[in-house]
C-alpha positions in Angstrom: 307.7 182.6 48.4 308.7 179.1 48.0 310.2 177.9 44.1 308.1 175.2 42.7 310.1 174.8 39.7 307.9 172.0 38.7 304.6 173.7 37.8 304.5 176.5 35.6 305.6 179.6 36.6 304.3 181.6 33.6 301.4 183.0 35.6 304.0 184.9 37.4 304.9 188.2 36.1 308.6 187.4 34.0 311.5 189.4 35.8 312.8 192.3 34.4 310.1 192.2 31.5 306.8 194.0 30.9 304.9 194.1 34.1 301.7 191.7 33.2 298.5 194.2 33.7 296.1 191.0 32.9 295.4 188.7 29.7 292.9 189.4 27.0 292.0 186.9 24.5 294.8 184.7 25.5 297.4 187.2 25.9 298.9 189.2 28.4 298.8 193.0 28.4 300.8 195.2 30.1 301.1 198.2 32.3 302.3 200.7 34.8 304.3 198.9 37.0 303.4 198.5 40.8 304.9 196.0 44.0 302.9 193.4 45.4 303.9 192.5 49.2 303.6 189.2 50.8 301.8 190.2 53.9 303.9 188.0 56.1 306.9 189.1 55.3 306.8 192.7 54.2 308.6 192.1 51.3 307.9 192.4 47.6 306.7 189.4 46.0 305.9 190.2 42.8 305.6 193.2 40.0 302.1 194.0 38.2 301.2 196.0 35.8 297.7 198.5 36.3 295.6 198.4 33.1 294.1 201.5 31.2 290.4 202.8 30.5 291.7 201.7 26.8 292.0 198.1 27.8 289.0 198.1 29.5 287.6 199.0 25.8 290.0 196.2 24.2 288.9 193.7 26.6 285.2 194.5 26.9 285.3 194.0 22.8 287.1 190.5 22.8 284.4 189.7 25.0 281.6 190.6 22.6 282.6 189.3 19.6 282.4 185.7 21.4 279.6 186.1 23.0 276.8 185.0 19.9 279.1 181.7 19.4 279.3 180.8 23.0 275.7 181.8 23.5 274.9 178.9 21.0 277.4 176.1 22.1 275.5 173.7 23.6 274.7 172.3 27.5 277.0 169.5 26.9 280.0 171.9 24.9 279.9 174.4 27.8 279.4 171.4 30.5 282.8 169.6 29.0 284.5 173.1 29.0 284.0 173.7 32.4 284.7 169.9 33.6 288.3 170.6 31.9 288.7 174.3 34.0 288.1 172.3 37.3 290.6 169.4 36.5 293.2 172.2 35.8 293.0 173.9 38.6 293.2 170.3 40.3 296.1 169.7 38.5 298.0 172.5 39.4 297.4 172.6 43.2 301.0 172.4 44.4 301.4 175.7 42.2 298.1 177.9 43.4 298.4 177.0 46.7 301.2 178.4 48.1 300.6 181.1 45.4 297.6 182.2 46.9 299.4 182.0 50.5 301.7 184.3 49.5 300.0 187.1 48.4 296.9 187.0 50.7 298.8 185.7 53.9 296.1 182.2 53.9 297.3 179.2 55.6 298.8 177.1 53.7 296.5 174.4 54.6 293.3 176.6 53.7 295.1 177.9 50.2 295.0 173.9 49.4 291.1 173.9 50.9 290.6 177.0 48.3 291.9 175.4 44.8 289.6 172.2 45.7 286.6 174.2 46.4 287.2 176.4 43.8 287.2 173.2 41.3 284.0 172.4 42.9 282.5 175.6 41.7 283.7 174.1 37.9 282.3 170.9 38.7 279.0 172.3 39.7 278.2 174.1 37.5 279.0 171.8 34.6 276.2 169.5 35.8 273.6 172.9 36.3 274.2 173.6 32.5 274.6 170.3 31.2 270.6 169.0 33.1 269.4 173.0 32.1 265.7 172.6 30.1 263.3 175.1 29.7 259.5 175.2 30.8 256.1 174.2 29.0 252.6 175.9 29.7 249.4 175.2 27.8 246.3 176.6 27.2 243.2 176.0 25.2 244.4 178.3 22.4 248.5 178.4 23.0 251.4 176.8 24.1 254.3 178.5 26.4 257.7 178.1 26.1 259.4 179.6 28.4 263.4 179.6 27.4 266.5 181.3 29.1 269.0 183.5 27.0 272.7 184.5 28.2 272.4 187.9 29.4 275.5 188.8 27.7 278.9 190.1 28.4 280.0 189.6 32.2 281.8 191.7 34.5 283.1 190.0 37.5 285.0 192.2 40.4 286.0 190.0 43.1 287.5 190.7 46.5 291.6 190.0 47.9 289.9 187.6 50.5 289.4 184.4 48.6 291.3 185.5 45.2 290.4 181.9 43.5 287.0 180.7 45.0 285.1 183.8 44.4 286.6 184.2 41.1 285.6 181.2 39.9 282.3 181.1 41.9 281.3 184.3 39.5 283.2 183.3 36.2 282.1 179.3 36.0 278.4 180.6 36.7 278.3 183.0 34.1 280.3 180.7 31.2 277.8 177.6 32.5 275.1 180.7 31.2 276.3 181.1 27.8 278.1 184.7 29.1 281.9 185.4 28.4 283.5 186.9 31.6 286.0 190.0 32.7 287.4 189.4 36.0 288.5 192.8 37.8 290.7 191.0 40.1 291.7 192.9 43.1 295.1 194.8 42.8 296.0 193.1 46.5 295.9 189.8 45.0 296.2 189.9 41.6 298.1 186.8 41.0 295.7 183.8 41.9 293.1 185.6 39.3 295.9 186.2 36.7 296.6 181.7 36.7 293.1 181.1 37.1 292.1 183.0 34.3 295.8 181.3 32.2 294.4 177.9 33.0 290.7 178.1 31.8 292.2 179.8 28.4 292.8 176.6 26.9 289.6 175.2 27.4 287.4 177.8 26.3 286.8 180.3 22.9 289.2 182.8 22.4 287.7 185.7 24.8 285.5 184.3 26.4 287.8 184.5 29.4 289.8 187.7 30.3 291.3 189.8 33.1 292.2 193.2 34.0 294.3 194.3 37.0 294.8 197.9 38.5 293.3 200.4 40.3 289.8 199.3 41.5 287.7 202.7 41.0 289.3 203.2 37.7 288.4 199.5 36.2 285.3 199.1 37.9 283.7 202.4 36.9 284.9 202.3 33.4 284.0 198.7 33.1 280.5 199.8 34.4 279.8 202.4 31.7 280.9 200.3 28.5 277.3 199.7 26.6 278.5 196.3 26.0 278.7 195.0 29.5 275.3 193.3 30.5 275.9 192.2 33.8 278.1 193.2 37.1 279.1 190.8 39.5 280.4 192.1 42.1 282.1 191.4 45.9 283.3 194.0 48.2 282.2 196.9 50.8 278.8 198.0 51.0 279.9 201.6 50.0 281.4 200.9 47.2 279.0 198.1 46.0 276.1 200.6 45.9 278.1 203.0 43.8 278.8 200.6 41.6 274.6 199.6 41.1 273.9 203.3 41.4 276.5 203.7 38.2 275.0 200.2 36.1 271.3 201.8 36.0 272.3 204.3 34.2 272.6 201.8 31.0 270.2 199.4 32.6 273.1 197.0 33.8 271.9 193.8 35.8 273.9 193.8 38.7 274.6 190.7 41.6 275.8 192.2 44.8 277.6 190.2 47.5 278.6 192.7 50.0 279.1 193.3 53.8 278.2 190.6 56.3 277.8 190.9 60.1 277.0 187.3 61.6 275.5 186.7 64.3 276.6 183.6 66.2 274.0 182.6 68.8 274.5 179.6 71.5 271.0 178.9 72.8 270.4 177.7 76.3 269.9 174.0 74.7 273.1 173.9 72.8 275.7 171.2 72.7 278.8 173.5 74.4 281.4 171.1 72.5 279.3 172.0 69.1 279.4 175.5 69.9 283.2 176.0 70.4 284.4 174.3 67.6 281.4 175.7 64.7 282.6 179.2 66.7 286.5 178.7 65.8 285.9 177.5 62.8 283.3 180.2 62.0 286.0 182.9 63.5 289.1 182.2 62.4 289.0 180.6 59.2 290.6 182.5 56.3 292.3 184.6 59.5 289.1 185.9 60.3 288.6 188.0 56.9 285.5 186.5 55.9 282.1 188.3 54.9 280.4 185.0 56.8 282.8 185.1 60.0 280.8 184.8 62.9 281.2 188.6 63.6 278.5 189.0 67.1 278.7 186.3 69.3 275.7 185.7 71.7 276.1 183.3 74.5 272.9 182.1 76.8 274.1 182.7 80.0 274.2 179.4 81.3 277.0 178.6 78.8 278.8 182.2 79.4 281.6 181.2 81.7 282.4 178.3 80.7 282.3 178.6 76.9 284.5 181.9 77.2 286.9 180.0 79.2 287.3 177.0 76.7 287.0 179.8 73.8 289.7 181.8 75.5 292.2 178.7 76.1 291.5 177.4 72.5 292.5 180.7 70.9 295.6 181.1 73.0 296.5 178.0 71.5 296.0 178.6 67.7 299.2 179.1 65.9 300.0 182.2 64.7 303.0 182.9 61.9 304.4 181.7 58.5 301.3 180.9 56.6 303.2 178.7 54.1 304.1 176.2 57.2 301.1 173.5 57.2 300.5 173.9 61.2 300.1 177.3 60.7 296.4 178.3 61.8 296.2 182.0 61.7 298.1 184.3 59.4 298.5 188.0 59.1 296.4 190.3 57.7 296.3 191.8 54.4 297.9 195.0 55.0 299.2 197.2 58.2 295.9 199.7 57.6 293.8 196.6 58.5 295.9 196.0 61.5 296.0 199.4 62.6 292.0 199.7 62.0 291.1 196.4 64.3 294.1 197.5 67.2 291.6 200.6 67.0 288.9 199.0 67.7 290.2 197.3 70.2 291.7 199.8 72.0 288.2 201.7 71.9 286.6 198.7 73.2 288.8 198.2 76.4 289.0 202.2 77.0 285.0 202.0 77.1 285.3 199.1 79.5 285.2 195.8 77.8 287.7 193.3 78.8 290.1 192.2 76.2 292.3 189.1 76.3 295.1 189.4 73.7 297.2 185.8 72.6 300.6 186.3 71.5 303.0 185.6 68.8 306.5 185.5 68.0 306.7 187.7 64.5 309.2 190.0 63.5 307.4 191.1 60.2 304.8 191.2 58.9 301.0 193.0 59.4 300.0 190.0 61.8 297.8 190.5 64.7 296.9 187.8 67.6 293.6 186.2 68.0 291.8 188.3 70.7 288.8 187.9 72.9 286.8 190.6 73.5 283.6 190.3 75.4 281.8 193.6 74.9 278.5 194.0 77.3 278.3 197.5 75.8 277.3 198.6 71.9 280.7 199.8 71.5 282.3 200.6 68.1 283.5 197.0 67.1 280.2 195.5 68.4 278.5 197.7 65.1 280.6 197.0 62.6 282.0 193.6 60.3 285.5 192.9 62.0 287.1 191.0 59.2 289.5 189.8 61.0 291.1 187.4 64.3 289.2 189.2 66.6 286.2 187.5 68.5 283.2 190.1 70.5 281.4 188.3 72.7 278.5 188.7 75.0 276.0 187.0 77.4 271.8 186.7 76.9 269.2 185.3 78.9 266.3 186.4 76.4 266.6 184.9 73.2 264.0 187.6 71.6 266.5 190.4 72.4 269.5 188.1 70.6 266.6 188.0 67.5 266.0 191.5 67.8 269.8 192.8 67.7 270.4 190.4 65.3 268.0 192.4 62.7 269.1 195.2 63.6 272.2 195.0 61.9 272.0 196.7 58.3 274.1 193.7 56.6 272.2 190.4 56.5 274.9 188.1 54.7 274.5 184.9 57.2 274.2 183.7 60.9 275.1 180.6 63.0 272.5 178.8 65.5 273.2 176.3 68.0 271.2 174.1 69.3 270.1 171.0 70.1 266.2 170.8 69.1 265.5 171.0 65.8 261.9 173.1 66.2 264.4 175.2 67.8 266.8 175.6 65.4 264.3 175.8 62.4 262.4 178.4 64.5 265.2 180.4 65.6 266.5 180.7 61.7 263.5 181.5 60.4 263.6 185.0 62.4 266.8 185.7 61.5 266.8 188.3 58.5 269.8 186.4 57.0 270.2 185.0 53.4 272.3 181.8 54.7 272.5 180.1 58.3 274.8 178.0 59.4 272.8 175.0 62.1 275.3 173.6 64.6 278.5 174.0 61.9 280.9 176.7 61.4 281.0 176.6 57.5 277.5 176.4 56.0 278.6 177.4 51.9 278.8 175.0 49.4 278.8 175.5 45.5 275.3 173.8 45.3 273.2 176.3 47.3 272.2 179.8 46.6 275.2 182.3 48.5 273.4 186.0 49.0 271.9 187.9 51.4 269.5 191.0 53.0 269.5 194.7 53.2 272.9 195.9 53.3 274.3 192.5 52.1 273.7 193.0 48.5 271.2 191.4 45.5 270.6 188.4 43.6 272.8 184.8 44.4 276.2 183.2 43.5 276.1 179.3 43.5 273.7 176.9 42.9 270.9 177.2 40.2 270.2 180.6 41.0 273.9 181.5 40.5 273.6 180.5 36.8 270.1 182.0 36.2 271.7 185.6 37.7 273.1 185.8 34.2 270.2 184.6 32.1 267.1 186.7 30.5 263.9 184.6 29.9 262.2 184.8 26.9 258.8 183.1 26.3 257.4 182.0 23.1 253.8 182.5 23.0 252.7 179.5 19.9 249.2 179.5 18.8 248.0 175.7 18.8 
C-alpha cells in the first residue's frame, strides 16, 4: 500500500505492538492476531486483532451508559455532531482512499467516490434530525402527541463491499436517532471501519461510537443475545441475515435487514441503445461488480440484441483491468481466490451447458483478479439464478416484455432493478410491476443518501437512508392529553 506519511496513520494497526481488535469508548482493544491481504497483490497488508464474547459485553456496556444522555441532546447537538463526522472524513480523503483500495481491491478512483458519499450520509442526516418534529391530533375531548424515542443501543454489521459507505449509512442514521452504535465490521476489511469509527470519536460522547473486529458468527451472535442491544442493522447474505432475525426475536430485538439482491436490467424495445450501454456498465461493473444493486439479469428486447451485445462486448474488452491504486484503473480483483474460484464455476457451468462466453484479458501476475466476461445465457442455467457479485455480465434476448416482468418476480431477492426506456408511461408502468424496493430509470446508479435503500422478499426488512433510515431506530410514543 502506498505511504501517506502526511495523514495520520494511527488507524493502522502499530507494528510489532498489540494487534488492534477495535476501539471502545475511545480506545483500542486488542486481540488474537490474524493477516489481512491486499487482494491485488497477495500479500499481507496489515495485522488485526479478533475480539472476545467479553468485549462484546465491555462494548455493549460503554454503549449503554451513554445512551440516556445522547437520547436527550438535542436536534441541533446531534445535527452539529454529525456535520463535524462528515467534514472529517472529508478531510482525510487522501488517507481512506487508497486505504479502503487496499484492503477491498476498489479502484482508486471509486475509494475517492466512497469517502464523499459516505460524508453525504453525515450530511444528511444532520439536516433529517436537526428539521425532526413530532405530530399533533385533536379531538373533542383530547389532544395527540405523537413523539419518537431512540430505540436504544445499536448494532450495526456491515459487509467488506463498501467498508465506509454502509458503515456510515447505518451508524450516522442511528446517532441522528438519539442511538449509540457498535459497528461489527467485517474481518475482510476491517481497516476503513476501524478510521471511520477513530474519526467520529472526537466529535461525539464517549461511547456512543465503538467497534469490534473478528470472527463474524462469533460477534454477531453474541452481539445479538446481549439484553442491552435494541436494534440490529445488518448487511450481508440472505442465509446468514435470517439467522441473525431468527436469533433477535428471541429478546424482541428490532432488526433492519439489507440482504441479497438480483437485478434485473431490462432494455425495452423503445429504449435509447446509447442509454442502455452506459447505465449497463456502470450498473455492472462498478465497485468490480460486487454490488447487492449490480445489474445481475440482463434482458435485451430483441431488436437491440445484436447490436447492444456487440457494443457491450467491445466496451468491456476495453475496461482496464489491474492495480486498483492506479487512477485509470476500472476493474480490480476480487476479494478473495474463493470468490474467483466460485464465479470461474459458474462460468464454466454456463458454457459446458451451452451458453456462449466471451472472456477479456489482463496482464496480472497476482492477485485473485478475474476479467470482465460476457455471458449470454438463453438457458436458466446456474449463474442465471443466483446474485453474481462480481465482473461478470449474463445476458439474454426478449420479445415479450410480460415474460421479462414475470422472471423478474420470480427471483426470491427483490433489492433493485434497472428500466430503460424512452416513454415515461412506459417506464412508470414497467417499475411499478417490478417487485423491487429501488429502480434505477435510464441510470446505472439510482442510491442516494436521501431516499429510502431496502427491498422485497429475500432482500431483507425495514430502510437505510433517507427519513425512514432514521425512524428504523426510533419507537413512537403518543401522549394521549385530556383537553
Amino acid at each position: 500500500m502506498t505511504s501517506h506519511k502526511s495523514h495520520p496513520t494511527k488507524f493502522l494497526p502499530a507494528s510489532g505492538g498489540p494487534a488492534v481488535a477495535g476501539r471502545i469508548s475511545g480506545s483500542p482493544i486488542s486481540g488474537e492476531a490474524h493477516s489481512l491481504s491486499n487482494p491485488a497483490t497477495e500479500k499481507e497488508l496489515a495485522v488485526v486483532g479478533w475480539a472476545n464474547t467479553d468485549d462484546v459485553k465491555t462494548a455493549v456496556e460503554s454503549a449503554a451508559a451513554v445512551q440516556a444522555a445522547w437520547a436527550t441532546t438535542s436536534g441541533g447537538e446531534r445535527a452539529s455532531a454529525l456535520r463535524n463526522c462528515a467534514e472529517a472524513l472529508r478531510k482525510n480523503v487522501d488517507f481512506l482512499a487508497p486505504l479502503i483500495t487496499a484492503e477491498s481491491g476498489k479502484p482508486l478512483k471509486e475509494a475517492q467516490g466512497e469517502v464523499a458519499f459516505s460524508a453525504r450520509y453525515f450530511d444528511w442526516f444532520a439536516e433529517a434530525v436537526a428539521t425532526q418534529r413530532g405530530e399533533l391530533f385533536t379531538t373533542d375531548e383530547r389532544r395527540f402527541l405523537v413523539n419518537r424515542k431512540p430505540v436504544g443501543v445499536v448494532v450495526a454489521a456491515s459487509p467488506w463491499n463498501f467498508p465506509l459507505s454502509i458503515p456510515a449509512r447505518k451508524i450516522a442514521a442511528a446517532l441522528a436517532a438519539g442511538c449509540p452504535v457498535i459497528q461489527k465490521a467485517s474481518e475482510l476489511t476491517p481497516l476503513s471501519s476501524l478510521a471511520l469509527t477513530e474519526l467520529c470519536e472526537p466529535h461525539l460522547p464517549s461511547g456512543a461510537i465503538g467497534i469490534l473486529v473478528g470472527d463474524g458468527e462469533t460477534l454477531t451472535t453474541a452481539l445479538v443475545d446481549q439484553p442491552l442491544v435494541r436494534s440490529i442493522t445488518f448487511t450481508g447474505s440472505t442465509i446468514v441475515g435470517k439467522k441473525v432475525a431468527e436469533r433477535a426475536m428471541r429478546t424482541m430485538t428490532r432488526v433492519t435487514m439489507e440482504l441479497g439482491g438480483q437485478a434485473p436490467f431490462i432494455v425495452c424495445e423503445d429504449a435509447d441503445p446509447d442509454v442502455a450501454l452506459e447505465a449497463l456498465i456502470l450498473a455492472k461493473f462498478r465497485n468490480n461488480g460486487a454490488s447487492c444493486l449490480a445489474a445481475n439479469n440482463v434482458f435485451i428486447h430483441e431488436s437491440h440484441y445484436d447490436e447492444l451485445v456487440s457494443r457491450l462486448w467491445e466496451r468491456m474488452s476495453d475496461l482496464t483491468v489491474g492495480d486498483p491504486s492506479v487512477e485509470s484503473t476500472q476493474v480490480g480483483p476480487l476479494i478473495n481466490s474463493q470468490h474467483v474460484k466460485r464465479l470461474n464455476d459458474l462460468v464454466s457451468n454456463a458454457e459446458a451447458a451451452g451458453s456462449t462466453v466471451s472472456r477479456a484479458s489482463h496482464t496480472n501476475e497476482r492477485g485473485w483478479f478475474l476479467p470482465p466476461t460476457l455471458v449470454e445465457c438463453e438457458k436458466d442455467v446456474d449463474l442465471w439464478g443466483q446474485e453474481i457479485f462480481g465482473p461478470v455480465c449474463a445476458v439474454r434476448s426478449f420479445s415479450d416484455e410480460s415474460h421479462v416482468v414475470q422472471q423478474a418476480n420470480s427471483f426470491s431477492a427483490g433489492l433493485g432493478a434497472y428500466v430503460i426506456s424512452r416513454n415515461f408511461e412506459h417506464q412508470v408502468r414497467l417499475a411499478s410491476a417490478l417487485n423491487v424496493g429501488i429502480v434505477g430509470v435510464n441510470n446505472g446508479a439510482p442510491n442516494s443518501p436521501e431516499i429510502p435503500f431496502g427491498g422485497i422478499g429475500d432482500s431483507g426488512i425495514g430502510r437505510e437512508g433517507g427519513i425512514s433510515g432514521m425512524l428504523e431506530f426510533t419507537e413512537e410514543q403518543t401522549l394521549s392529553i385530556a383537553r
